[in-house]
C-alpha positions in Angstrom: -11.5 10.0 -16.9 -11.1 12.2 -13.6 -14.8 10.4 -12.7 -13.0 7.0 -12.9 -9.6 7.9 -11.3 -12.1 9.3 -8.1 -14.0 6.7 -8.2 -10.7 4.0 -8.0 -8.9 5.9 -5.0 -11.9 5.7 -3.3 -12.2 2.1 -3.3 -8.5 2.3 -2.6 -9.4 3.5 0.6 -12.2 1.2 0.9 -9.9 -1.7 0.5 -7.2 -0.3 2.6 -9.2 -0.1 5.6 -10.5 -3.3 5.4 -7.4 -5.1 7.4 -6.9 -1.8 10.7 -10.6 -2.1 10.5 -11.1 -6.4 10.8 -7.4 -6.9 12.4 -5.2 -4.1 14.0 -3.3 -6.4 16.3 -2.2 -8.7 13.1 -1.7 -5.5 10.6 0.7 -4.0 13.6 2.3 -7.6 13.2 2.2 -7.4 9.5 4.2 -3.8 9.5 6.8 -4.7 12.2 8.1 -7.5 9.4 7.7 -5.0 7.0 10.1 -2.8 9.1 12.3 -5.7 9.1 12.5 -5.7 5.3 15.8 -4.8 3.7 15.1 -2.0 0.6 15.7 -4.3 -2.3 12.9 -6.5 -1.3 10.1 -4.0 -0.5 11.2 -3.2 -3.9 10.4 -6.3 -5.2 7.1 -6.2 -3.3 6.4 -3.1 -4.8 7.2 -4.0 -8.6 5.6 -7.6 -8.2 2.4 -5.6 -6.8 2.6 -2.9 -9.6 2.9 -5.5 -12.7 0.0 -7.8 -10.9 -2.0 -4.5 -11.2 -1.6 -4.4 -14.7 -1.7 -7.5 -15.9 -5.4 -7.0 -14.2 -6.4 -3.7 -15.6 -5.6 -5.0 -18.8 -7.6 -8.7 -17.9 -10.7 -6.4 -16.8 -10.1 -3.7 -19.8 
């Protein structure tokens, strides 16, 4: 189990770095109208992204 929970942050990473790596100038773009977000909705962005992740880990499971 620890094996597979390594193995997923890593590719975390991977995937997190894909966007500074390819495009800094439009992820500096992308986190100034972040910034501009009030709380409830980074909220929403937050759950919508959690329960997307699990509808997909239980697709893929």
């Amino acid at each position: 189990m620890s094996h597979d929970l390594g193995v997923a942050l890593a590719l975390l990473l991977v995937l997190e770095g894909i966007l500074p790596f390819l495009n800094p100038a439009g992820l500096r773009k992308t986190l100034e109208t972040i910034q501009g977000l009030n709380d409830g909705q980074l909220r929403f962005a937050g759950l919508s992204s959690m329960l997307l992740g699990l509808v997909l880990l239980y697709i893929l499971r």
